[in-house]
C-alpha positions in Angstrom: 0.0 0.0 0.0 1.5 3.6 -1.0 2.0 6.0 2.0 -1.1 8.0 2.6 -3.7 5.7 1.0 -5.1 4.5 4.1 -5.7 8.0 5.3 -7.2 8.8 1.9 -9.9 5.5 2.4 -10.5 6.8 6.0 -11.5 10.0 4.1 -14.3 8.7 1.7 -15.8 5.8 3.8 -17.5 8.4 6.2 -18.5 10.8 3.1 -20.3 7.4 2.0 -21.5 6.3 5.1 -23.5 9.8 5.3 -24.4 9.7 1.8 -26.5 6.8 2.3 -27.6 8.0 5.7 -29.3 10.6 3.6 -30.8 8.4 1.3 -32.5 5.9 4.2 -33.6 9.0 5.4 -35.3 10.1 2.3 -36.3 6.5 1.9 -37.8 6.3 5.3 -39.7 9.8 5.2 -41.4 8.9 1.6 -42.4 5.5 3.1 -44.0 7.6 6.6 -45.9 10.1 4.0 -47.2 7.5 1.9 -48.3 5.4 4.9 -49.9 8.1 6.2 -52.0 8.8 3.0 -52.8 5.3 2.9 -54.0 5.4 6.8 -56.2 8.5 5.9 -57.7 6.3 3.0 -58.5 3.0 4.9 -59.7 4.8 8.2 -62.4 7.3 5.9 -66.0 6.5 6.1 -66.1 8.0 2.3 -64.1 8.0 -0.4 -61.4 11.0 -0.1 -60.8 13.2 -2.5 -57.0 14.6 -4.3 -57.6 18.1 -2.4 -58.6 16.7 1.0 -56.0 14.4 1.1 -53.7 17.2 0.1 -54.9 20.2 2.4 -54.9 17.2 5.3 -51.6 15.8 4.9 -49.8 18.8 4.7 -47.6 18.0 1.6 -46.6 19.3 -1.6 -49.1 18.7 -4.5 -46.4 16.6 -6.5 -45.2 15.0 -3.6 -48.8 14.2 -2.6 -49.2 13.2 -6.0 -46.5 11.0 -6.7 -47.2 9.0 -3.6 -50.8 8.5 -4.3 -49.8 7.5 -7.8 -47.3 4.5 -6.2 -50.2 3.4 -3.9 -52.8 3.3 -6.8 -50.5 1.3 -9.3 -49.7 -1.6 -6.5 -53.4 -1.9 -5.8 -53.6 -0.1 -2.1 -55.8 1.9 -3.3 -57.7 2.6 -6.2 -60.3 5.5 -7.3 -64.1 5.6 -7.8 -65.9 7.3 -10.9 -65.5 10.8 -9.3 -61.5 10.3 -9.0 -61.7 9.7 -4.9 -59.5 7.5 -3.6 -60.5 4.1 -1.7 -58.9 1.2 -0.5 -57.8 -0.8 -3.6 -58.0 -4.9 -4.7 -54.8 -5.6 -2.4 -56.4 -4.3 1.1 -60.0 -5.9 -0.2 -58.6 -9.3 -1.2 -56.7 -9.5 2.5 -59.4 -8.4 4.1 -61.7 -10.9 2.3 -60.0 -13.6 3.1 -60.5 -13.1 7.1 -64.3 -12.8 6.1 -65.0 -15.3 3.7 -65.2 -18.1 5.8 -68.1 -16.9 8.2 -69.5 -14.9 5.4 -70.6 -18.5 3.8 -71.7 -20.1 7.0 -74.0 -16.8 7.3 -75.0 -17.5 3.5 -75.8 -21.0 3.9 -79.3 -20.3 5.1 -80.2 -18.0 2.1 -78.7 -19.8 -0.2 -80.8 -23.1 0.9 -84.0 -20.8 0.7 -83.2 -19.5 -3.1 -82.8 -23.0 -4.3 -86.0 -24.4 -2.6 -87.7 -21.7 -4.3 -86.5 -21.4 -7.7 -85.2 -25.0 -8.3 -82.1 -23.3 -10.0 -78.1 -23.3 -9.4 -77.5 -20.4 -6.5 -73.8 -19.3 -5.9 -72.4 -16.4 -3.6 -69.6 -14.2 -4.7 -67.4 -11.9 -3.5 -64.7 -9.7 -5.8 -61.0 -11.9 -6.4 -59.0 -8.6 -7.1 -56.6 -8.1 -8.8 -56.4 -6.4 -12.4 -58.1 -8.6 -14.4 -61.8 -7.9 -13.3 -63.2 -10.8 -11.7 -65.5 -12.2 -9.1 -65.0 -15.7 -7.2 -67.7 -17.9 -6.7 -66.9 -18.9 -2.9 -70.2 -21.0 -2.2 -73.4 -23.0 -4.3 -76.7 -25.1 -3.6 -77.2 -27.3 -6.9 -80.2 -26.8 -8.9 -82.1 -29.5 -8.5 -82.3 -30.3 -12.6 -79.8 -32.2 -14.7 -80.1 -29.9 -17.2 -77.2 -26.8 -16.6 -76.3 -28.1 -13.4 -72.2 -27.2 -13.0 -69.7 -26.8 -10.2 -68.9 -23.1 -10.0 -67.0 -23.1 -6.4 -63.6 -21.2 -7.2 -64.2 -20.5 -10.6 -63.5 -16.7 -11.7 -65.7 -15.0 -13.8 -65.6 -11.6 -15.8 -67.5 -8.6 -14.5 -68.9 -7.1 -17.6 -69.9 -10.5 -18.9 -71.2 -12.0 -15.7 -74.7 -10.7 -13.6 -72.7 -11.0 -10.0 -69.6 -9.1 -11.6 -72.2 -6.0 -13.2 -73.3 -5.9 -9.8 -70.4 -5.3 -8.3 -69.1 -2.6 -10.8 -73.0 -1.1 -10.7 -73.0 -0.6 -6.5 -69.4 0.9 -7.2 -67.5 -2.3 -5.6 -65.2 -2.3 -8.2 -64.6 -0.6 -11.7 -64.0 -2.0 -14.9 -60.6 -3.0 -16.2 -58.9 -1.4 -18.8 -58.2 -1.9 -21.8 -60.3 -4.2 -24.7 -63.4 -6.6 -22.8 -63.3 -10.0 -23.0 -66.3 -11.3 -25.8 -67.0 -14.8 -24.3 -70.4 -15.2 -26.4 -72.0 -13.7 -29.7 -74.0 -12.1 -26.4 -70.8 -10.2 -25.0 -71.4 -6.7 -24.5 -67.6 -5.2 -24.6 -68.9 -1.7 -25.7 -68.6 0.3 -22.2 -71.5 2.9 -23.2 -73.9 0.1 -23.3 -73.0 -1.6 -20.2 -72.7 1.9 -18.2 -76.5 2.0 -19.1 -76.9 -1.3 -17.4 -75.6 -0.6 -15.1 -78.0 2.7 -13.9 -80.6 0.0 -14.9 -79.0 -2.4 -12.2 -79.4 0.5 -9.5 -83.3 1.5 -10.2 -83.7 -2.0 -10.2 -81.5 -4.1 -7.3 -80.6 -6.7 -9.4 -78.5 -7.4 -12.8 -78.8 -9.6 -15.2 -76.5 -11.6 -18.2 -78.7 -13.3 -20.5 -76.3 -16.2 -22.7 -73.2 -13.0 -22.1 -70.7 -15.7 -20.0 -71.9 -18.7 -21.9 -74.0 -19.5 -24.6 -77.3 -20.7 -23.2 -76.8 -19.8 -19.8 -79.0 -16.8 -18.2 -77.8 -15.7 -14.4 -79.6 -12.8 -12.0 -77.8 -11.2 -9.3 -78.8 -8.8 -6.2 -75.6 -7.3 -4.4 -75.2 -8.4 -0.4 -74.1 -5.2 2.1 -71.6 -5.2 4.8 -71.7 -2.2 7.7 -71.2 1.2 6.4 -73.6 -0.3 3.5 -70.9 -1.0 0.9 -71.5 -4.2 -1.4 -69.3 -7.2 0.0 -70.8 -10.3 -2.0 -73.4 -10.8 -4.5 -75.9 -13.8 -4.9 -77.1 -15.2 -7.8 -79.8 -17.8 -9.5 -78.3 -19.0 -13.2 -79.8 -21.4 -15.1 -80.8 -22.4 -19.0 -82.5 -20.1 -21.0 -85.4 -22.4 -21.6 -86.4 -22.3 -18.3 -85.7 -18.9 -17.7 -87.3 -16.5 -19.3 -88.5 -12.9 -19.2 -91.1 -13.3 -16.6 -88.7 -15.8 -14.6 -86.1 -13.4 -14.8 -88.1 -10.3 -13.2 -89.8 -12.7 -10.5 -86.0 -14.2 -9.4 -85.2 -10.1 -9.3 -87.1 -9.2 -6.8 -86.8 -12.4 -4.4 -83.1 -11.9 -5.1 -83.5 -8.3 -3.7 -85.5 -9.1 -0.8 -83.2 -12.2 -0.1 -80.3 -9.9 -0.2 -81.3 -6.8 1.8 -82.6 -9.3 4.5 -79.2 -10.9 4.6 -77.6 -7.7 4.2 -79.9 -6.2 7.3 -78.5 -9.7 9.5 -74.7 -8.4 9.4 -75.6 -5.6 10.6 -75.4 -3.1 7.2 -76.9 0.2 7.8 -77.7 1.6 3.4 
């Protein structure tokens, strides 16, 4: 080693050492402000808007932001037609998974009840997150035909395609993806104008409905199910053939789908 090296390394180890001091610093202070935007998210009672969450936190509009930004792309939170912000897929998915469980025990009744008195294949959903659009089928009482009986427990279905996923995105659970929609069926509707009219149709009415949209032949009606705070947690559903289900069908299984629903809804305590 050349005379005075070691004194120069001495030099530039602490320069380094507090250059990267700084930058855990900065690291740790953008991970506080974004926590704390989060926290002021999840805790709300109502979506929050940009300039609330701006004149609350205290921070600079592009810091504020930026931040938001980060959270909204990894799916802590996400926004509502209005551009508010709300707990996104991530939070949802973990919380659902807590829930699910007694959520289907608590379903069990009304689901028994649905398919004594429409004979037809009743499931319960709740949203699977992510950024592909979906809803999981978590629970089902068989119809009691041969004839479009199938196994739907764990299966993912689209939301625009699908009467529990519309009534999700209707009740403002979820949005749509982006990006081109799936066309599963001659029936498909992928243009979003159409289905945005749905859905206003799915809120004067309580329930939605996808008539051979997911799978040629198959008809499904779906009335949404409220948690407390009266936000839409699950959906139930009757599907069966179209040859046993038509338009009179359909608006009868509406209405005892509502009633079902809000009942169940009104037993966990949801206040609309």
């Amino acid at each position: 080693m050349e005379p005075g090296s070691h004194d120069v390394e001495l030099t530039w180890r602490p320069a380094a050492k507090a250059a990267h001091a700084g930058k855990a610093s900065t690291g740790t202070q953008a991970i506080d402000r974004a926590a704390s935007l989060l926290v002021r998210v999840v805790e709300a009672d109502t979506p929050q808007t940009f300039s609330r969450l701006l004149a609350e936190s205290g921070l600079p509009k592009s810091t504020a932001s930026r931040l938001l930004s980060a959270l909204e792309r990894h799916g802590l939170l996400r926004r509502d037609g209005s551009g508010a912000f709300l707990p996104g897929p991530v939070l949802t998915r973990y919380a659902g998974r807590a829930g699910t469980a007694d959520l289907i025990t608590a379903a069990q009744p009304v689901l028994e009840r649905l398919g004594e008195k429409t004979g037809e294949t009743i499931n319960l959903a709740v949203l699977s997150g992510g950024s592909r659009g979906e809803v999981e089928q978590v629970a089902q009482v068989d119809s009691r035909y041969l004839l479009g009986a199938m196994n739907w427990v764990g299966l993912r279905v689209p939301l625009h395609c699908s009467a529990l996923g519309k009534v999700f995105v209707a009740f403002g659970a979820t949005d749509l993806p982006r990006g081109p929609l799936e066309r599963r069926t001659a029936h498909t509707i992928t243009d979003r104008a159409r289905l945005a009219a749905q859905f206003a149709e799915i809120r004067k009415t309580g329930y939605g409905v996808a008539v051979e949209e997911l799978e040629p032949g198959l008809i499904a009606v779906a009335a949404p199910v409220r948690g407390r705070g009266g936000q839409v947690i699950a959906a139930l559903s009757v599907s069966g053939p179209s040859i046993r289900l038509g338009q009179a069908q359909i608006a009868e299984i509406g209405e005892l789908l509502v009633s079902e629903a809000d009942a169940f809804s009104a037993s966990l305590g949801t206040s609309q």
